[in-house]
C-alpha positions in Angstrom: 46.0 -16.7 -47.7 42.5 -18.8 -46.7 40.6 -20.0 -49.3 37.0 -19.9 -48.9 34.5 -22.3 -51.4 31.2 -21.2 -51.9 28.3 -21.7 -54.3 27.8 -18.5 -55.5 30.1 -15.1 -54.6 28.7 -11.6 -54.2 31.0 -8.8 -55.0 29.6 -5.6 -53.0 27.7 -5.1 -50.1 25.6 -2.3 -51.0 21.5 -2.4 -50.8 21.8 -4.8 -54.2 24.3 -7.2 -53.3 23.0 -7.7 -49.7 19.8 -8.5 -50.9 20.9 -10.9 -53.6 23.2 -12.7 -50.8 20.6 -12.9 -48.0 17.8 -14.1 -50.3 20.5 -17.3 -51.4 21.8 -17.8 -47.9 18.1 -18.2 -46.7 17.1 -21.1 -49.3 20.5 -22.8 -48.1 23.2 -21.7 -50.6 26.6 -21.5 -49.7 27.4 -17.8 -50.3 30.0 -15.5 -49.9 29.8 -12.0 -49.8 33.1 -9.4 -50.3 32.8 -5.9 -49.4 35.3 -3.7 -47.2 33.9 -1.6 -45.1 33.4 1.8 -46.4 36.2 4.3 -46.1 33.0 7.5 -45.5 29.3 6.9 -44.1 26.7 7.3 -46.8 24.5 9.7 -46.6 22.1 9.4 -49.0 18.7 7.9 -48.9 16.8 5.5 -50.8 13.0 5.5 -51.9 12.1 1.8 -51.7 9.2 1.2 -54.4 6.0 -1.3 -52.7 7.9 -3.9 -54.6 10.6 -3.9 -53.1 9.6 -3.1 -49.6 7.7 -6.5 -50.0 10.9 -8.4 -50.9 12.7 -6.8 -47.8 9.5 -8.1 -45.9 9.9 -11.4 -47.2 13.7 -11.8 -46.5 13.2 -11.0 -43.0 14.6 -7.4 -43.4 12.1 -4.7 -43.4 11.3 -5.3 -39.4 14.4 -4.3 -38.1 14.8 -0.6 -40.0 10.7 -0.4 -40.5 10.3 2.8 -37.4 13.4 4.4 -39.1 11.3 4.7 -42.8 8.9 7.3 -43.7 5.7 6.4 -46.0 5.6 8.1 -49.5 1.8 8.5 -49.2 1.4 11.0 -52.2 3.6 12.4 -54.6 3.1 15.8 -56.2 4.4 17.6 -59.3 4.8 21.1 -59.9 5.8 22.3 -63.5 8.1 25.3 -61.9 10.4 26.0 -65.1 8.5 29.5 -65.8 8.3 28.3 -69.6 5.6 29.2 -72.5 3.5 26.1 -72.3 3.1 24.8 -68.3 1.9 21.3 -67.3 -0.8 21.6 -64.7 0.2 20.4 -61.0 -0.4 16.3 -60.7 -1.3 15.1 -57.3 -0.7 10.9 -56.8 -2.5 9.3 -54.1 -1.5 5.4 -53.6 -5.2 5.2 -52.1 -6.4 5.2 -55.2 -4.3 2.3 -56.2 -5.5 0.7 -52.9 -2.4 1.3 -51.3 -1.2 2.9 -48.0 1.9 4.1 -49.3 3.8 4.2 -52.4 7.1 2.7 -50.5 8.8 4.6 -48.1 12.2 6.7 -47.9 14.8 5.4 -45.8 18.6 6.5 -45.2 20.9 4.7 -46.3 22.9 4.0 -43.6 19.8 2.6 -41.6 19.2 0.2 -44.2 22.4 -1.5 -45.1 22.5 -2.0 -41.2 19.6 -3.9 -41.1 20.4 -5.8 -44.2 24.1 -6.6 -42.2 22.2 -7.6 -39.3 20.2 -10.3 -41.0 22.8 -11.4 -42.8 25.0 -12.1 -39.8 21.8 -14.4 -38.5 22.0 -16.5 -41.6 24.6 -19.8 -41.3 24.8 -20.3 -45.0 26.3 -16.6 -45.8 30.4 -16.3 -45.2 30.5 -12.2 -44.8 34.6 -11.3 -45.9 35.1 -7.7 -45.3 37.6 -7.6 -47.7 38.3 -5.6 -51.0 38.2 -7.8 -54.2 41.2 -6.9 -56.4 40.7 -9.5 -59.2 38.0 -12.1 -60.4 39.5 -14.9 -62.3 37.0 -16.7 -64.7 37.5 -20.2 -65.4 35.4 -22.9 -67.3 34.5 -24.9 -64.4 35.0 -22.0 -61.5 35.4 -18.2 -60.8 37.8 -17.4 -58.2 37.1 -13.9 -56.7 41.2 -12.5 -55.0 41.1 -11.0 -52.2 44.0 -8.5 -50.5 43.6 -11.7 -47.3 41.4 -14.4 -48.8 40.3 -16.5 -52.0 37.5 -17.1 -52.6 36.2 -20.2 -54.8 32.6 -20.3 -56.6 30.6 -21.5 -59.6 28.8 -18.1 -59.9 30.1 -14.2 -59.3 27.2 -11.7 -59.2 28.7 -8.2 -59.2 27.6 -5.4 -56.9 30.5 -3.6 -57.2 28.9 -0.5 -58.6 29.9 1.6 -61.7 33.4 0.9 -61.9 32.9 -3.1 -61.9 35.7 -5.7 -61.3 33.3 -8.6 -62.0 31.8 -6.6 -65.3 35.9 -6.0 -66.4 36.0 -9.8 -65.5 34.0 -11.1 -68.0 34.4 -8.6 -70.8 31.4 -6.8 -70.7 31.2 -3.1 -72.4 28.8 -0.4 -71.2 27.3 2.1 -73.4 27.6 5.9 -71.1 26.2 9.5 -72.1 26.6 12.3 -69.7 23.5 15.0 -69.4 24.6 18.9 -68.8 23.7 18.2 -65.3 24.7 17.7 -61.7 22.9 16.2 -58.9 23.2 17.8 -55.4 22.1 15.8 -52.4 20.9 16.9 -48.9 19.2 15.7 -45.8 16.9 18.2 -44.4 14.9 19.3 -41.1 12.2 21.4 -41.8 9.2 23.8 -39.4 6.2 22.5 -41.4 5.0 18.8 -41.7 5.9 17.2 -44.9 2.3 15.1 -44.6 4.3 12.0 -45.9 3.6 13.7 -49.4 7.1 13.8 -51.7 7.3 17.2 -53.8 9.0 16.9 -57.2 9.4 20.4 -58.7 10.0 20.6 -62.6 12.7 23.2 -63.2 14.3 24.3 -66.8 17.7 22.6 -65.4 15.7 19.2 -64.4 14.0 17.9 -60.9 14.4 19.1 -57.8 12.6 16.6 -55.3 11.7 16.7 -51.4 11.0 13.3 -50.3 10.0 12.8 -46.3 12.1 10.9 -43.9 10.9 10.1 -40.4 9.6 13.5 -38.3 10.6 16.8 -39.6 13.3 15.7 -41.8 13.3 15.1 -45.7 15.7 14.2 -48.1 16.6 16.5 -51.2 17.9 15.6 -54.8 18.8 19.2 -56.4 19.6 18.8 -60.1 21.1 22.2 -61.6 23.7 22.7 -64.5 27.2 21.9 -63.8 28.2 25.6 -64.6 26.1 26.7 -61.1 27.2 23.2 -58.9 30.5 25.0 -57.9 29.1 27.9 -56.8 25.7 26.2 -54.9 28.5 23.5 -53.7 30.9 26.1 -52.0 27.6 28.3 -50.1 28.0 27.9 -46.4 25.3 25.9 -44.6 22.9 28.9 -44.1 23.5 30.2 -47.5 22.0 26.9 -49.6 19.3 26.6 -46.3 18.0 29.8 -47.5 18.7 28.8 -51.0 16.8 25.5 -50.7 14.1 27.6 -48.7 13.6 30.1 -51.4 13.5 27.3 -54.5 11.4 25.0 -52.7 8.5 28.1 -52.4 9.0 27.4 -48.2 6.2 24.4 -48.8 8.3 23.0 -45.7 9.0 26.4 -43.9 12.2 27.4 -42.3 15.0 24.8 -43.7 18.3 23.7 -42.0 20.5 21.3 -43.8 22.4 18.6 -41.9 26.2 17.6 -42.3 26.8 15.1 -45.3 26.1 17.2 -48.6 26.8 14.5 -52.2 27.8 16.3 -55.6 28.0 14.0 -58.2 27.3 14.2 -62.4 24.4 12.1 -64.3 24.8 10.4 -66.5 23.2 6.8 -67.7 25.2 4.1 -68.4 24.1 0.6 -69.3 25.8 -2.6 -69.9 26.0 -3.8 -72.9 25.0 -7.8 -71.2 24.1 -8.5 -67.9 25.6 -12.2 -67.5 28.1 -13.4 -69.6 30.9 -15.8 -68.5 30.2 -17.4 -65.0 29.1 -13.2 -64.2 26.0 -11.5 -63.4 25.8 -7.7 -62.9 23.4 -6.3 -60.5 23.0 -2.6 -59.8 25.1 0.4 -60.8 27.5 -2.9 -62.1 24.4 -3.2 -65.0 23.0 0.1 -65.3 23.4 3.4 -63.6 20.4 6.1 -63.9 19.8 9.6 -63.2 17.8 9.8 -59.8 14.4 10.3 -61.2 11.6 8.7 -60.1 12.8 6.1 -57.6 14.1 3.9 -60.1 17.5 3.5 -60.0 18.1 1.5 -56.9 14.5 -0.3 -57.1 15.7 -1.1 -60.8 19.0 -3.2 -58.5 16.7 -5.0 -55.8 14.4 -6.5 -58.9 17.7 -7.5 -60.3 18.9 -9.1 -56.5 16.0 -10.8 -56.5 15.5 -12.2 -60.0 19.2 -13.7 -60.0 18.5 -15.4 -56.3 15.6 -16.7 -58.1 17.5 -18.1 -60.5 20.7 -19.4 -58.6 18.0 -21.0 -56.2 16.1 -23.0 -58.7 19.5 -24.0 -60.5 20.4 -25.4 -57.3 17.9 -27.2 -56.5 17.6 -28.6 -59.9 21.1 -30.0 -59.5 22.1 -27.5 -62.3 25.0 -25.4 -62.9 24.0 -21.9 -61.2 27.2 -20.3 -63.5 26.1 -21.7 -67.0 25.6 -19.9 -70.0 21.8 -20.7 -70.0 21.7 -19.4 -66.5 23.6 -15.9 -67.3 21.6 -16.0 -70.7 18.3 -16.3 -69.1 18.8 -13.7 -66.4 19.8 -11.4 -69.4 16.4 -12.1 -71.2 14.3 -11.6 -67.9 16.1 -8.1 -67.1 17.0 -6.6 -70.4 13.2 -5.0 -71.2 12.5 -3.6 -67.6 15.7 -1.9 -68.0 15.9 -0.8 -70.5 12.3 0.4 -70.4 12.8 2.4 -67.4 15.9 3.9 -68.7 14.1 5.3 -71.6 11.2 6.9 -69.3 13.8 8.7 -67.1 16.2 10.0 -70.0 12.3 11.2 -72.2 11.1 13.2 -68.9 14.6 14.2 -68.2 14.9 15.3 -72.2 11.9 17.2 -72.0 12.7 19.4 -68.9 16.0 20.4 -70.7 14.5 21.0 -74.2 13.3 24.7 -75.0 11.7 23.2 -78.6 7.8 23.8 -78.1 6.7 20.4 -79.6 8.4 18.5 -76.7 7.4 21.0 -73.9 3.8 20.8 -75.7 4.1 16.9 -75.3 5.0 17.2 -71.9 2.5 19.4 -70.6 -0.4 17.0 -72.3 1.1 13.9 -70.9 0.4 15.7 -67.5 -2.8 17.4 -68.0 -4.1 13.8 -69.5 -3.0 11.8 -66.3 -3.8 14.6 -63.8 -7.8 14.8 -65.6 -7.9 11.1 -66.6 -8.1 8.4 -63.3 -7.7 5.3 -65.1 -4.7 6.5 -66.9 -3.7 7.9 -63.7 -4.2 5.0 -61.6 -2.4 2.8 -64.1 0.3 5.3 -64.5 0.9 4.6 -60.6 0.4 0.5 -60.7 3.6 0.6 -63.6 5.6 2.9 -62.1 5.8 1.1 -58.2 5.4 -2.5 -60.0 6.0 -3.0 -63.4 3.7 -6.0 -64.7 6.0 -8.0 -66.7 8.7 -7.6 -64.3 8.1 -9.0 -60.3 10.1 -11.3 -59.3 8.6 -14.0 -56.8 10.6 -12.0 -53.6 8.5 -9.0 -55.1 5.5 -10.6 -54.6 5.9 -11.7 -51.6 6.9 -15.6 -51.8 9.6 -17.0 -50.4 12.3 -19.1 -52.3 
């Protein structure tokens, strides 16, 4: 079996741990990154937050997959749930914020092969496309088994999504709670122009969001009660077309949906520590949202990028990048931006499901304040594509 040595080891090659291994490899660590190739294409897309468009920028990444992105220029919401007390329609422009876009929506597919191309360009990364089947933690070393390698390192960061080896590894619990609700997934083409504007509709069983890809295409997250996913799941492709068609008011026209449909429960999960034990957790490994309001993934890249931080500084300090200060300080500069964001999605996502009039009431002022109110508006924007007392320096656009 070879054994590889490395600096710091990346377990996953999703969005998260690509980012996190690129922006090491490019200050000169010695990184490895483990991922097998994945056994079905993905699908799904992924609304990239100004933020973290500027760190793909800054790695070198955002130019190869740029023409295959569309901008999120303005997002609407529509209060569609039919109940007692309605929140007004808000419209978000980013040019008020000063901003051509918002970020943009990109496929998934498109942009982990961009992140895989820049990667392959970088002499300090060691790319084994291998599947990790156990991480060893020592005092002085973690050792990351592969089913045709080793690999040696001072420092694992784990990408490896909800079911986390590394997060087993070092002995870190998550806290879960499953909503009443599933999440259908489609990629769209559409008659009418989607105007680069994203369409989130309120509905009594939670979002239901059109967000533009390139031409006449957009991407769909459909959020409906598990007791109706079967049934919407099983419809032939005409059937949820028309379906789609019919809930999305034909804002877009005539609908057709493409091959690739994803059915999957929410839930929110959150580890209980996010470094612990020569481990970080990155991603879905730290903290897995429902998909409302971008923030899941964009939550993972400011991760990527505060670790690389980190792991960089460490190194060039002379300093152990796997020490418990290290882990313990990465767990102090992520805790509150996660945890804040986690509480956003699951009060919007609480108030959508609840019939009791005081949180409907709530709702529908929170709206009609921001929609009538600019500064509360424009600030409302600022936080939610780059949180104040979270951007790390790749988010800002400076190198490392």
């Amino acid at each position: 079996m070879e054994t590889v040595s490395a600096e710091v080891v990346v377990v996953g090659g999703g969005p998260a741990g690509l980012t996190s291994a690129i922006a090491l490899a490019e200050a000169g660590i010695k990184t490895a990154l483990v991922s097998a190739r994945p056994r079905s294409p993905d699908n799904r897309t992924t609304a990239l937050l100004a933020g973290s468009v500027q760190a793909l920028t800054t790695l070198g990444v955002w130019d190869i997959c740029r023409t295959q992105a569309a901008p999120l220029q303005v997002l609407r919401i529509i209060d569609d749930t039919r109940r007692l007390l309605r929140a007004p329609e808000v419209c978000f422009d980013a040019r008020e914020i000063g901003l051509d876009a918002f970020g943009f929506n990109i496929e998934n597919g498109h942009l982990i092969a961009a992140m895989e191309t820049r990667a392959r360009g970088l002499p300090a990364l060691a790319l084994v496309a291998d599947e990790a089947v156990e991480v060893v933690v020592e005092h002085e070393k973690i050792t990351v088994e592969c089913n045709g390698a080793s690999i040696e390192a001072r420092l694992v960061i784990g990408a490896d999504g909800r079911n986390s080896l590394c997060r087993s590894a070092a002995a870190i619990a998550r806290d879960s709670r499953r909503y009443p609700q599933t999440a259908l997934t489609f990629n769209i083409r559409h008659s009418r122009p989607h105007g680069d504007a994203a369409t989130e509709f309120h509905t009594q069983a939670g979002p239901f969001t059109l967000v533009p890809l390139p031409g006449l295409r957009s991407s769909l997250v459909f959020v409906v009660d598990p007791t109706e996913a079967p049934r919407l799941a099983a419809l032939s492709d005409v059937e949820i077309s028309a379906e789609i068609e019919r809930r999305s008011h034909s804002i877009l026209g005539r609908l057709e949906v493409e091959p690739g449909r994803g059915v999957f429960p929410l839930v929110v999960e959150v580890a209980r520590a996010f470094g612990a034990h020569r481990a970080v957790l990155i991603g879905e490994a730290a903290h897995v949202l429902p998909p409302i309001g971008a923030q899941g993934l964009n939550l993972g890249l400011r991760d990527a990028a505060t670790i690389a931080e980190l792991a960089v500084a460490a190194h060039r300090d002379g300093r152990d990048p796997g020490s418990p200060e290290l882990t313990a300080r990465y767990e102090h500069m992520r805790r509150a931006d996660v945890m804040s964001r986690s509480l956003a999605v699951d009060l919007l996502n609480r108030s959508l499901l609840s019939d009791f009039l005081p949180w409907q009431a709530a709702r529908g002022l929170g709206l009609f304040l921001t929609e009538r109110l600019a500064p509360l508006r424009r600030a409302a924007m600022r936080e939610g594509i780059a949180p104040a007392a979270s951007q790390p320096r790749l988010m800002r656009g400076e190198a490392l």
